[in-house]
gemmi code that builds the backbone of each chain (N, CA, C; Angstrom):
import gemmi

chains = {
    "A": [
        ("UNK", (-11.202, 14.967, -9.109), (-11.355, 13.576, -9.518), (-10.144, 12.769, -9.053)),
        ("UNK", (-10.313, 11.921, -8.821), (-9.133, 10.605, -7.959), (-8.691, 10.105, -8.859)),
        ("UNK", (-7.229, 10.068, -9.141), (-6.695, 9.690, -10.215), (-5.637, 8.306, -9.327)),
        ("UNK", (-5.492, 7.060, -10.266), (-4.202, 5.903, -9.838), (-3.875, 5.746, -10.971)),
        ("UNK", (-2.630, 5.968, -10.952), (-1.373, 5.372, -11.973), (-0.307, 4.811, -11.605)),
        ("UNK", (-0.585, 3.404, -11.776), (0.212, 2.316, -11.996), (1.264, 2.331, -13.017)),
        ("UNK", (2.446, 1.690, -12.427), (3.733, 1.907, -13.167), (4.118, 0.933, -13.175)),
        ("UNK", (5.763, 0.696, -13.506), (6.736, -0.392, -13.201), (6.620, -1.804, -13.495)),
        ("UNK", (5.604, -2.190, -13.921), (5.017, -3.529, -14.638), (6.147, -3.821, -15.828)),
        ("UNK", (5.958, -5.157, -16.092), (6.935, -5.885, -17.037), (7.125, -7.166, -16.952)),
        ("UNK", (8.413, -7.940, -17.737), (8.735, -9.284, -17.923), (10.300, -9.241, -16.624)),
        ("UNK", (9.676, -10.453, -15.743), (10.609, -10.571, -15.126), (10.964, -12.112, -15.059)),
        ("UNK", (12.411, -12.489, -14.750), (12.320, -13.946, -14.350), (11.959, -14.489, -13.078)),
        ("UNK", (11.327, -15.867, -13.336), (11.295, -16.348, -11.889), (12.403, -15.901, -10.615)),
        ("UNK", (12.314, -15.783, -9.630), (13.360, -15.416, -8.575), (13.879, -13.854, -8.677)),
        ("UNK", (13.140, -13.106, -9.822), (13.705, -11.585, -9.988), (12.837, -11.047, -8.614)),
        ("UNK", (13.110, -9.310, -9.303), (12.304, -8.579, -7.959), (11.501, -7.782, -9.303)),
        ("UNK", (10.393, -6.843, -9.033), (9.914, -5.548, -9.143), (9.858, -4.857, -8.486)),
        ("UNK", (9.805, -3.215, -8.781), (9.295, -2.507, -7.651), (7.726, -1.697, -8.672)),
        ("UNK", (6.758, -2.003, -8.354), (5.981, -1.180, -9.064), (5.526, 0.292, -7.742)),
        ("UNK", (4.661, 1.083, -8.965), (4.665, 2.408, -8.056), (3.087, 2.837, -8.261)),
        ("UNK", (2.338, 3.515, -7.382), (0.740, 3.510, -7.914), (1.077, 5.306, -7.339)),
        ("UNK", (0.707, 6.415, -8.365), (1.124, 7.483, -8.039), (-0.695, 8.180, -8.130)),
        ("UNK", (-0.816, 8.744, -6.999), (-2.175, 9.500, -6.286), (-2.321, 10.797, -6.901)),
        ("UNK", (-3.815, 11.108, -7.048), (-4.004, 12.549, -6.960), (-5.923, 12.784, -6.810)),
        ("UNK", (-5.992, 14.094, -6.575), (-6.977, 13.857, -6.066), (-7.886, 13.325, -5.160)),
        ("UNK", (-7.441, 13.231, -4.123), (-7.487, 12.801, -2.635), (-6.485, 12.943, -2.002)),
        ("UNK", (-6.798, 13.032, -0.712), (-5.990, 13.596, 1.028), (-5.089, 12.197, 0.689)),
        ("UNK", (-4.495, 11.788, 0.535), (-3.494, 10.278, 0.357), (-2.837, 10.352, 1.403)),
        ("UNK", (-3.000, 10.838, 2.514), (-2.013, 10.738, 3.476), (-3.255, 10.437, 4.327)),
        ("UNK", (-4.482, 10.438, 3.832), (-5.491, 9.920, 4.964), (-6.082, 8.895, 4.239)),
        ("UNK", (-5.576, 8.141, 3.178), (-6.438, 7.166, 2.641), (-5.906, 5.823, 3.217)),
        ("UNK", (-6.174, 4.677, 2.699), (-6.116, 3.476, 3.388), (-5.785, 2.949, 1.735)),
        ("UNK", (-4.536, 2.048, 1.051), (-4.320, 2.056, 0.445), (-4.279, 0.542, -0.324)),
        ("UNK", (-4.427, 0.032, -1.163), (-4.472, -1.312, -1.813), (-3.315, -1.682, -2.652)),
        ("UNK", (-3.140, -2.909, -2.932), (-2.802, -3.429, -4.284), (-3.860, -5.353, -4.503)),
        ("UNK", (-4.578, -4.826, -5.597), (-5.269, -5.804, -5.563), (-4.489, -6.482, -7.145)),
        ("UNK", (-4.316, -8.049, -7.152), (-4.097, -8.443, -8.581), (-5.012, -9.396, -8.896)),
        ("UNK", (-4.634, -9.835, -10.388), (-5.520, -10.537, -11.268), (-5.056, -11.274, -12.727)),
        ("UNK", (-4.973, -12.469, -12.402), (-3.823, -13.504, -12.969), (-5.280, -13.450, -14.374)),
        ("UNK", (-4.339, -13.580, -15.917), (-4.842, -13.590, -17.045), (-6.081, -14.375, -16.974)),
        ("UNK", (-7.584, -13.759, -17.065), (-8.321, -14.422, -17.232), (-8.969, -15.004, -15.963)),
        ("UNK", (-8.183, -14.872, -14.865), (-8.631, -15.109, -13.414), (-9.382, -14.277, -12.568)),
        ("UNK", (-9.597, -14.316, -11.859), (-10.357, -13.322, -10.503), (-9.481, -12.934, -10.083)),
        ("UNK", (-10.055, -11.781, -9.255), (-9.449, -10.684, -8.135), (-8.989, -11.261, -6.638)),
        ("UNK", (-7.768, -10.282, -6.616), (-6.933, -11.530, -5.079), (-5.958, -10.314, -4.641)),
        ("UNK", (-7.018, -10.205, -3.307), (-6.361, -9.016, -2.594), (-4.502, -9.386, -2.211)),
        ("UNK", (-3.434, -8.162, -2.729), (-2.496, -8.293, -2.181), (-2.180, -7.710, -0.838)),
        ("UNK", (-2.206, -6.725, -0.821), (-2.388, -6.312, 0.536), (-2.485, -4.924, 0.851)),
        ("UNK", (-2.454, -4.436, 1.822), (-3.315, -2.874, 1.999), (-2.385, -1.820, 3.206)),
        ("UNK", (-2.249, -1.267, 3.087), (-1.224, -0.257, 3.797), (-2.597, 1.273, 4.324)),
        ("UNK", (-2.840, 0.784, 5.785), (-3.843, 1.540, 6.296), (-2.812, 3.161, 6.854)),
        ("UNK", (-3.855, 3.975, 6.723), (-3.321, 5.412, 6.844), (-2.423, 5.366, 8.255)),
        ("UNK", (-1.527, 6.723, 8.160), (-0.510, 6.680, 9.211), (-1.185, 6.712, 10.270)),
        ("UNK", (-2.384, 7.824, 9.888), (-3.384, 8.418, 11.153), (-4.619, 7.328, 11.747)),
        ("UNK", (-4.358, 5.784, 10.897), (-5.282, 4.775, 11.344), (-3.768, 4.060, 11.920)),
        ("UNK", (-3.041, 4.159, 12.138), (-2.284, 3.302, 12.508), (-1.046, 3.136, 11.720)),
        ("UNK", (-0.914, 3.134, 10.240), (-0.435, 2.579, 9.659), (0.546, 1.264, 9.021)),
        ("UNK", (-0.499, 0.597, 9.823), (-0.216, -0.644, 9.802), (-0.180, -1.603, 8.146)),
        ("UNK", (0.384, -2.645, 7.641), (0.716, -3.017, 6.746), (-0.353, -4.681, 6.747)),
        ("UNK", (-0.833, -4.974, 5.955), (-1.403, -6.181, 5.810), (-0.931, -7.367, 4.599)),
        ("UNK", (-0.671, -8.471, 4.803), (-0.815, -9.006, 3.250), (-1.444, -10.358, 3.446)),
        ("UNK", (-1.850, -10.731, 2.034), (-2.601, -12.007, 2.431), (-1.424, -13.230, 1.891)),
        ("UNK", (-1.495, -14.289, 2.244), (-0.265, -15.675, 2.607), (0.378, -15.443, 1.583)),
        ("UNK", (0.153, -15.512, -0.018), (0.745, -16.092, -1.039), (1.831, -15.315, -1.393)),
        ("UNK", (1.633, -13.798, -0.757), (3.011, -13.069, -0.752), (3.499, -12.303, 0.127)),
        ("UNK", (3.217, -12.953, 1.943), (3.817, -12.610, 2.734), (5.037, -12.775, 3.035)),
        ("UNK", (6.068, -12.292, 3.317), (7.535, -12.669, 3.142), (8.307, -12.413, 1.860)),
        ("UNK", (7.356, -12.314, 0.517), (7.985, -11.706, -0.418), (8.027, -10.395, -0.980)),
        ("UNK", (6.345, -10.152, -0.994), (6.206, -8.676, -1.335), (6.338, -7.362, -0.199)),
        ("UNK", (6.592, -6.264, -0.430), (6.519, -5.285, 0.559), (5.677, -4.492, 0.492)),
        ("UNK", (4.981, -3.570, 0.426), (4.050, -2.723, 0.635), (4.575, -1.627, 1.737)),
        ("UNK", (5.097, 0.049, 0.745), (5.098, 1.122, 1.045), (4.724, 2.097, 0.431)),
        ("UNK", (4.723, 3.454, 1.268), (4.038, 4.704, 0.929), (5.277, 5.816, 1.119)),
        ("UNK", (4.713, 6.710, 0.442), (5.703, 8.187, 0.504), (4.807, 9.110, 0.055)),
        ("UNK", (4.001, 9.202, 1.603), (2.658, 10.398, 1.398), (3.758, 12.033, 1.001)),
        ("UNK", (4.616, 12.014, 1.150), (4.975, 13.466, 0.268), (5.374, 13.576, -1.150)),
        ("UNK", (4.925, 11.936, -2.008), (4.613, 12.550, -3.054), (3.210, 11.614, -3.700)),
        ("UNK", (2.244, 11.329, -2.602), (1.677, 10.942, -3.063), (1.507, 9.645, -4.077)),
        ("UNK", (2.293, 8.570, -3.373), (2.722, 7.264, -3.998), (2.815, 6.140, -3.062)),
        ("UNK", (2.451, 5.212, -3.625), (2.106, 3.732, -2.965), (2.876, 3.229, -3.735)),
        ("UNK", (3.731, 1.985, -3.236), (4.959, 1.159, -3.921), (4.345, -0.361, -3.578)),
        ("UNK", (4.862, -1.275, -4.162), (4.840, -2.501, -3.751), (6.122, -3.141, -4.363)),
        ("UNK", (6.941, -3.734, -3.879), (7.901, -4.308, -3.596), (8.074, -5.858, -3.868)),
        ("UNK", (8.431, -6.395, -5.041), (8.370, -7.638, -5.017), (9.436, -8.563, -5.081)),
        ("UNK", (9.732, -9.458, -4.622), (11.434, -9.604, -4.400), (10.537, -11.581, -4.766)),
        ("UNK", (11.540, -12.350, -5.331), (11.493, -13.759, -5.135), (10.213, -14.133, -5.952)),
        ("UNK", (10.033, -13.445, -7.153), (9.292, -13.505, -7.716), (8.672, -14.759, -8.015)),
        ("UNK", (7.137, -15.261, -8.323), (7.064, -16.906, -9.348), (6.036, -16.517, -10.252)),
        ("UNK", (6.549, -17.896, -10.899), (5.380, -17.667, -12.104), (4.026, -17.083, -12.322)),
        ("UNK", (3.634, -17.751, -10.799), (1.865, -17.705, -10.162), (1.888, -16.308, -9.901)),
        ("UNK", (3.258, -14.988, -9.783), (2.061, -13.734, -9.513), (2.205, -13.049, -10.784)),
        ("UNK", (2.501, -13.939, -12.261), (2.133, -13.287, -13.554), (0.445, -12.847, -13.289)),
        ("UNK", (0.419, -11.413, -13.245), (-1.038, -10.645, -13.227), (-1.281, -8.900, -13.702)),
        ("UNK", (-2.081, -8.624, -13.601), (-2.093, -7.264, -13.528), (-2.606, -6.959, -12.334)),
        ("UNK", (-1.288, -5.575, -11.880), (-1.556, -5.375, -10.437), (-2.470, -4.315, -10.775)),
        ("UNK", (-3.088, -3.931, -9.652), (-4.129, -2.612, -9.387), (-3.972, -1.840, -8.261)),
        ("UNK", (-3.994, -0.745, -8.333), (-3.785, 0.072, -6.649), (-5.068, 0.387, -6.802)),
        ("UNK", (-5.702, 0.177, -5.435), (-7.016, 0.530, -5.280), (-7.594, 1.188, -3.558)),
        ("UNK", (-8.389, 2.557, -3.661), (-8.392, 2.911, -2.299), (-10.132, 3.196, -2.669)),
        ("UNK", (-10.202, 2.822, -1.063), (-11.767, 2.942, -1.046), (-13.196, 1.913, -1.517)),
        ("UNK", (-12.068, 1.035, -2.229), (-13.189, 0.280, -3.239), (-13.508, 0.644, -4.626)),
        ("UNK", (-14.219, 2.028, -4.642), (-14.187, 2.883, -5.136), (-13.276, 3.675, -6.540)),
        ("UNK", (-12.659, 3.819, -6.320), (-11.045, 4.309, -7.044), (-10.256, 3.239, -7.164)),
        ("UNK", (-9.978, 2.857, -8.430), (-9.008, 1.671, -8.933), (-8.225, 2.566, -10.283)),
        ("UNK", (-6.953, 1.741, -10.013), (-5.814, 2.456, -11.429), (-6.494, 1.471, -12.596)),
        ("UNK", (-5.788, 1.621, -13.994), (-5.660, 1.047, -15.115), (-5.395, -0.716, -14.644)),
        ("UNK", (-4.170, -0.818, -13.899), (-3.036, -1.341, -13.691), (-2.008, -1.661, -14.565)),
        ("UNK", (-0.966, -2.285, -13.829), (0.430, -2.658, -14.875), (0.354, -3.905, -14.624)),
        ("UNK", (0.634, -4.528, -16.256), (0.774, -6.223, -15.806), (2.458, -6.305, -15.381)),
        ("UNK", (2.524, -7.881, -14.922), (3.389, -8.074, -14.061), (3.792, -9.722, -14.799)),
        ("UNK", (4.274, -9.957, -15.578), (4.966, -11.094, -16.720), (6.255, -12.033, -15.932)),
        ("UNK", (5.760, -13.225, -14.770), (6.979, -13.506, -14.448), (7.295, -14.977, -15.354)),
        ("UNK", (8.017, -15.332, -16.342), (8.242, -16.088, -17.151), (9.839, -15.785, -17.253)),
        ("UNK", (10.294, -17.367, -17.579), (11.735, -17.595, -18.324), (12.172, -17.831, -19.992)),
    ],
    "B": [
        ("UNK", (-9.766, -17.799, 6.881), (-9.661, -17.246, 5.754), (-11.322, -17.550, 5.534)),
        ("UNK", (-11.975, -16.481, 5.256), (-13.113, -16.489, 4.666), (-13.484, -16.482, 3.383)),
        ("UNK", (-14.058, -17.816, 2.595), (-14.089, -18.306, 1.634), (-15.464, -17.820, 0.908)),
        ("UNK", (-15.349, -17.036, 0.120), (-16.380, -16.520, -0.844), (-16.898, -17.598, -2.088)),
        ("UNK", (-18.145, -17.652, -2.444), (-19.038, -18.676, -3.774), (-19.801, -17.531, -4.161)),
        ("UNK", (-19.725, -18.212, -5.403), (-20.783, -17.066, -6.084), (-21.525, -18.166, -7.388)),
        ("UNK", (-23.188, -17.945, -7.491), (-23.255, -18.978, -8.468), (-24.411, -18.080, -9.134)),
        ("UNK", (-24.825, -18.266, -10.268), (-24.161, -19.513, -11.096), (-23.227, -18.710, -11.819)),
        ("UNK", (-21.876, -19.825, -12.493), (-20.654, -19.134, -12.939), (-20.764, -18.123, -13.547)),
        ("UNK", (-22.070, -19.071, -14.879), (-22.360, -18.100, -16.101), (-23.552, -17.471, -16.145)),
        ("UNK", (-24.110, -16.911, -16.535), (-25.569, -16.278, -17.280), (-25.911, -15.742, -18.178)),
        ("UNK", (-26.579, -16.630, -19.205), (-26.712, -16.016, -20.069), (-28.566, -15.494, -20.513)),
        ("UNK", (-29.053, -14.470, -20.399), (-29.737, -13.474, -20.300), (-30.763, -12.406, -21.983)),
        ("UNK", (-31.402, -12.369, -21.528), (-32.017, -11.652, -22.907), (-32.134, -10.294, -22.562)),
        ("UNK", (-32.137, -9.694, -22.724), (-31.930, -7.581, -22.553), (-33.664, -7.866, -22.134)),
        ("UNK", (-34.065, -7.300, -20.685), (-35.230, -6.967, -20.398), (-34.977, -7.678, -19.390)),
        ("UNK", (-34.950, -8.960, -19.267), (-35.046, -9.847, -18.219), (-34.576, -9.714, -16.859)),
        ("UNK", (-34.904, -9.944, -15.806), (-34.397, -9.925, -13.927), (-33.017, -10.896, -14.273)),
        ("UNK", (-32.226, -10.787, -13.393), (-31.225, -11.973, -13.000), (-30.778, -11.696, -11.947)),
        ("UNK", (-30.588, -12.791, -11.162), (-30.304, -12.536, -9.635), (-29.077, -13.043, -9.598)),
        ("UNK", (-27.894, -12.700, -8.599), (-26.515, -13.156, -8.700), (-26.414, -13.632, -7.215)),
        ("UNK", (-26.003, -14.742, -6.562), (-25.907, -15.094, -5.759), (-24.155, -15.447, -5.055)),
        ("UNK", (-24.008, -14.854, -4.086), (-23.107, -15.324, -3.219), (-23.164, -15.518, -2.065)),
        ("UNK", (-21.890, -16.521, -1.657), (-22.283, -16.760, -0.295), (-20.900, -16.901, 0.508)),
        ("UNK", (-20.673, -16.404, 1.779), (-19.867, -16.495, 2.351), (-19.671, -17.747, 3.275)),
        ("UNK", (-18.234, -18.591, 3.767), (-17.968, -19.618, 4.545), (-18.400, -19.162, 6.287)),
        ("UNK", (-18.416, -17.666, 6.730), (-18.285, -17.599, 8.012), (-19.030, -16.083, 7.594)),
        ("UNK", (-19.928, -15.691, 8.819), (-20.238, -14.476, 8.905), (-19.759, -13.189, 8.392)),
        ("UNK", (-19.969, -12.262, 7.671), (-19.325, -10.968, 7.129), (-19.951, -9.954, 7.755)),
        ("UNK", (-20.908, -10.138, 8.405), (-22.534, -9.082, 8.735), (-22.362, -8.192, 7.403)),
        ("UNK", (-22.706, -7.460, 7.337), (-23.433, -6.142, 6.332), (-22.019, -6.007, 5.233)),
        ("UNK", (-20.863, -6.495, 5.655), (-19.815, -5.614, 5.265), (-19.027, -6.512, 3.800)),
        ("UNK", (-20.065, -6.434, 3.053), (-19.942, -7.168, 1.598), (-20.047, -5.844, 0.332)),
        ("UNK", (-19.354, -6.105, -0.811), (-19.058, -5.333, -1.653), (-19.600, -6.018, -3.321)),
        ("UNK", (-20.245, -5.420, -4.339), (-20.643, -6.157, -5.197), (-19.512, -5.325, -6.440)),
        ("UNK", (-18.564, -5.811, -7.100), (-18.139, -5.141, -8.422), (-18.646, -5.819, -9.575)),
        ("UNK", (-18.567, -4.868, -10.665), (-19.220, -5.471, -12.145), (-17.726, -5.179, -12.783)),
        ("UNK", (-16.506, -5.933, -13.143), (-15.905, -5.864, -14.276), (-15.783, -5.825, -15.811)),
        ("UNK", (-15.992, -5.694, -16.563), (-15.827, -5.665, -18.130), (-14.234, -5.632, -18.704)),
        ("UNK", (-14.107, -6.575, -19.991), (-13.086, -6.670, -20.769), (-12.137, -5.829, -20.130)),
        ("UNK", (-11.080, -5.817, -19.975), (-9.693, -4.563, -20.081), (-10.145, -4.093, -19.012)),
        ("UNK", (-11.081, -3.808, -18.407), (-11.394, -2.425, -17.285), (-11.096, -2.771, -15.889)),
        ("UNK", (-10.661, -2.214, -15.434), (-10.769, -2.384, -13.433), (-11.969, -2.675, -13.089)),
        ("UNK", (-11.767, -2.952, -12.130), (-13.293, -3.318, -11.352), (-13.846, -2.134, -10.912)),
        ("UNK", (-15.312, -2.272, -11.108), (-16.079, -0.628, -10.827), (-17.281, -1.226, -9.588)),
        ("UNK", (-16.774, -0.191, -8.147), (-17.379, -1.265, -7.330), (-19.452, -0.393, -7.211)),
        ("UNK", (-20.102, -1.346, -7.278), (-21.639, -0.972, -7.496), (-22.484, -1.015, -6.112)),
        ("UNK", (-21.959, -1.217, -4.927), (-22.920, -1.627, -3.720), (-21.924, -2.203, -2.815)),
        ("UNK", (-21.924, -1.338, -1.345), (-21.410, -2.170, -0.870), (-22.354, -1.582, 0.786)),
        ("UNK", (-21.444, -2.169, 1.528), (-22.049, -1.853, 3.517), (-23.535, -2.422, 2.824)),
        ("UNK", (-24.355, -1.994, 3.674), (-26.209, -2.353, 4.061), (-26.803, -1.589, 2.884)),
        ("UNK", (-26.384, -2.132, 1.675), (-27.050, -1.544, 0.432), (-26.462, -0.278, -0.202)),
        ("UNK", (-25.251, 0.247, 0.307), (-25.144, 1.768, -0.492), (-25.013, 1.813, -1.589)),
        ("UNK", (-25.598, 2.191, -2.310), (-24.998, 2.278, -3.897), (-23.862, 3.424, -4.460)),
        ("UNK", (-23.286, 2.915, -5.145), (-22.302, 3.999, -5.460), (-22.721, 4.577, -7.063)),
        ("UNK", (-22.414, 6.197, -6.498), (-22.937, 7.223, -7.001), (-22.777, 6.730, -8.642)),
        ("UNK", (-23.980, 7.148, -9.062), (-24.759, 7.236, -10.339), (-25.030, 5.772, -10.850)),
        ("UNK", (-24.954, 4.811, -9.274), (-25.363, 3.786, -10.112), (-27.108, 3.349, -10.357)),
        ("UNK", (-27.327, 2.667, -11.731), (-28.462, 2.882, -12.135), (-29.327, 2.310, -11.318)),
        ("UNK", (-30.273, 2.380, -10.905), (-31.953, 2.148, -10.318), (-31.929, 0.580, -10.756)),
        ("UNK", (-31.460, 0.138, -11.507), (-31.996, -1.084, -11.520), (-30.975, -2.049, -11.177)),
        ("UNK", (-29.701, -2.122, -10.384), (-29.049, -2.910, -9.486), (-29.565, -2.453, -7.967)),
        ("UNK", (-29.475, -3.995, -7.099), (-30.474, -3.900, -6.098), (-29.761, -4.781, -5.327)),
        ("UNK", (-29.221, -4.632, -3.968), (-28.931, -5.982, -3.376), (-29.622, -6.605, -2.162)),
        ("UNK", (-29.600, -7.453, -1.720), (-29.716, -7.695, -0.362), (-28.869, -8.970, 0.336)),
        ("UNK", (-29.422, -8.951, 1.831), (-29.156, -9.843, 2.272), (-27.891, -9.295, 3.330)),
        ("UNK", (-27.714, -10.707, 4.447), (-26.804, -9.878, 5.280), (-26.088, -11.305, 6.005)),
        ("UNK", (-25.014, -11.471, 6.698), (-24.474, -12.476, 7.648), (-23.828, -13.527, 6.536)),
        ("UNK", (-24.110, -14.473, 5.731), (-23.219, -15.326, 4.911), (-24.198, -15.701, 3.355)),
        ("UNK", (-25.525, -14.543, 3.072), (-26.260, -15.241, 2.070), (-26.533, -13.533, 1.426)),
        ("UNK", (-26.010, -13.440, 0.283), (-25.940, -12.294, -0.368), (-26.537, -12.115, -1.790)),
        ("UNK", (-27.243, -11.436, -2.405), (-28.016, -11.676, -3.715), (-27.734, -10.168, -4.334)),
        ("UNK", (-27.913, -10.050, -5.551), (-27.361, -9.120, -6.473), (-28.488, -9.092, -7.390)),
        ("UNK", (-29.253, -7.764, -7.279), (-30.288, -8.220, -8.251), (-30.214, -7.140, -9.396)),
        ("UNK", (-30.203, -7.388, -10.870), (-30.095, -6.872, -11.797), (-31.808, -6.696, -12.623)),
        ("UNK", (-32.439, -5.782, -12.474), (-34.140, -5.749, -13.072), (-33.884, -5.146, -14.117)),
        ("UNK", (-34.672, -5.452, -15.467), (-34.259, -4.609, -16.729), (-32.836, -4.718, -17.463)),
        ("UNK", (-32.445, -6.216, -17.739), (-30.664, -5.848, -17.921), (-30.817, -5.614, -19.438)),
        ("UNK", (-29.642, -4.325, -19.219), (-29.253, -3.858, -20.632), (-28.052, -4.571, -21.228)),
        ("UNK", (-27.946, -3.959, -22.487), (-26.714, -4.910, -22.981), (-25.153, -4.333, -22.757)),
        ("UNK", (-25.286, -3.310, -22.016), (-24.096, -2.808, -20.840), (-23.694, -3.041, -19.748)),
        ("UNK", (-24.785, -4.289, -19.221), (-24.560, -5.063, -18.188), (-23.802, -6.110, -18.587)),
        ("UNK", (-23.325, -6.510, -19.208), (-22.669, -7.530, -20.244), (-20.967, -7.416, -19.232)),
        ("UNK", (-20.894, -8.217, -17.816), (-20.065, -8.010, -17.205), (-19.436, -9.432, -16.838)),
        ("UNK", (-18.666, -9.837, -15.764), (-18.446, -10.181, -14.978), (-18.522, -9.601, -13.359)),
        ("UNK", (-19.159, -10.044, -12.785), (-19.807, -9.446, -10.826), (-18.811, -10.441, -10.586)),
        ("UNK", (-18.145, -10.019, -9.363), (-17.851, -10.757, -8.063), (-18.392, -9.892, -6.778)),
        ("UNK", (-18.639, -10.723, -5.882), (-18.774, -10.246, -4.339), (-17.363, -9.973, -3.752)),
        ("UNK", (-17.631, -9.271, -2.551), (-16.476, -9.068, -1.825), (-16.197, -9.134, -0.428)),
        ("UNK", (-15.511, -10.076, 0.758), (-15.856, -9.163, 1.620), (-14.910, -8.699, 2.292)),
        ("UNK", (-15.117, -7.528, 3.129), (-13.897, -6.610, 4.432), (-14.337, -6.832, 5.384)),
        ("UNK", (-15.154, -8.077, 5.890), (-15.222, -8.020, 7.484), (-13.998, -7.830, 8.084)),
        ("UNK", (-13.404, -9.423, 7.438), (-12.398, -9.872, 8.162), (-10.915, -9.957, 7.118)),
        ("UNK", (-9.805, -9.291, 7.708), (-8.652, -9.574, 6.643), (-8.350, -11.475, 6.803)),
        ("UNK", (-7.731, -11.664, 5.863), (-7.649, -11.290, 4.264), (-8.359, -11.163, 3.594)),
        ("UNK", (-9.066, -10.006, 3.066), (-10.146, -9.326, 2.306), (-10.144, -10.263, 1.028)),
        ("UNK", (-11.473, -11.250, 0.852), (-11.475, -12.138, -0.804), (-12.687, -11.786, -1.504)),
        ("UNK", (-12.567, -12.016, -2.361), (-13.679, -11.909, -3.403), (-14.072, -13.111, -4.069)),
        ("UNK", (-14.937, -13.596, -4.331), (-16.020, -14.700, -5.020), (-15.049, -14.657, -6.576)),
        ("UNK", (-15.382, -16.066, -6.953), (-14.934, -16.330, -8.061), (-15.603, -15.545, -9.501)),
        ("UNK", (-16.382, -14.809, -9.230), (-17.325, -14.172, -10.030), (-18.110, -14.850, -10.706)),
        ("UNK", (-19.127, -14.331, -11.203), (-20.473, -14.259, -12.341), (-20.228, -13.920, -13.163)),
        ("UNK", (-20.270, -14.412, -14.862), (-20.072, -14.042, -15.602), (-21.708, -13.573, -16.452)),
        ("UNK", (-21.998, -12.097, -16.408), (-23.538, -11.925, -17.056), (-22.901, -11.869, -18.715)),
        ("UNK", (-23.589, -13.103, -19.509), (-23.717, -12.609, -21.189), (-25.049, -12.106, -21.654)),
        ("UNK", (-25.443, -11.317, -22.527), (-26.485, -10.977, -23.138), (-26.598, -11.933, -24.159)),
        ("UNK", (-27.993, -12.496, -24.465), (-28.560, -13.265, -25.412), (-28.406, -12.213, -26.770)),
    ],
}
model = gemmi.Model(1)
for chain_id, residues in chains.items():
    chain = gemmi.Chain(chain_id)
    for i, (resn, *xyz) in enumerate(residues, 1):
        res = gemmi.Residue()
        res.name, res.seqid = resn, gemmi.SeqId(i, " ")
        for name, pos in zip(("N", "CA", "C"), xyz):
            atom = gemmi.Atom()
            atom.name, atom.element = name, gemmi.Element(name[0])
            atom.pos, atom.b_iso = gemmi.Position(*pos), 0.0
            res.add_atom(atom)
        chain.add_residue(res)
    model.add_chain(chain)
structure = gemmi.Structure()
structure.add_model(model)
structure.setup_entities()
């Protein structure tokens, strides 16, 4: 069974960083194609961005609202997807989700950026 | 950026009844649309996606069609476990978006 666990969530201030962590099991994760999707209180779903397998390329994607701020990495030897958030704002108060396949989604960790 | 609609916002529904969920895409997706049903607290659980696949054990009575920018979601027989929020999805093209969702209530 495909397990995601989301970590590292919390209260940060505007302009802080996070690092959250989405830790794998149950799947080849070194051949998956990897997500972080979020979802502002009460809002819809808003792809962050996706970190495609080494063996597809492993190329990195994000969509505008947190290109330049967030990062998106992997450490297929332990089976973990990171996302990286530096320059935080109010607007990405959400709960993040690691999600591969469509399919397989974590709990997630919310993400509280308030002063 | 390919701009996802989905209507109508709300629905509200009597246990037995059809309801059809409609979305629609700004620019072509061909086949490569995704339907999730969310509930309270839960992740999104995705129900249909590519040229109809359904994902495993989902029930007989979600149904989709449609293909290129006009997408329908059909729910026959809704129970009161359908009691969700749907959005569409699509991966043609990055940046991968999803529809503002459907909210299904049971009468």
């Amino acid at each position: 069974e495909v397990q995601l666990v989301e970590s590292g969530g919390g209260l940060v201030n505007p302009g802080g960083s996070l690092r959250l962590s989405c830790a794998a099991s149950g799947l080849t994760f070194n051949n998956a194609w990897m997500s972080w999707v979020r979802q502002a209180p009460g809002k819809g779903l808003e792809w962050v961005g996706r970190f495609k397998s080494k063996t597809d390329g492993g190329t990195i994607d994000y969509t505008a609202p947190v290109k330049g701020r967030f990062t998106i990495s992997r450490d297929d030897s332990k089976n973990t997807l990171y996302l990286q958030m530096n320059n935080l704002k109010i607007e990405d108060t959400a709960v993040y989700y690691c999600m591969t396949g469509g399919d397989h989604w974590g709990q997630g960790t919310l993400v509280t950026v308030s002063s | 950026e390919i701009v996802m609609t989905q209507s109508p916002a709300t629905l509200s529904v009597s246990p037995g009844e059809r309801v059809t969920l409609s979305c629609r895409a700004s620019q072509s997706v061909n086949s490569n649309l995704a339907w999730y049903q969310q509930k309270l607290g839960q992740p999104p659980r995705l129900l249909i996606y590519g040229a109809s696949t359904r994902a495993t054990g989902l029930p007989a009575r979600f149904s989709d069609s449609g293909s290129g920018t006009e997408f329908t979601l059909t729910i026959s027989g809704l129970q009161s476990e359908d009691s969700a929020v749907y959005y569409c999805q699509q991966y043609n093209t990055w940046p991968f978006t999803f529809g503002p969702g459907t909210k299904v209530e049971i009468e």
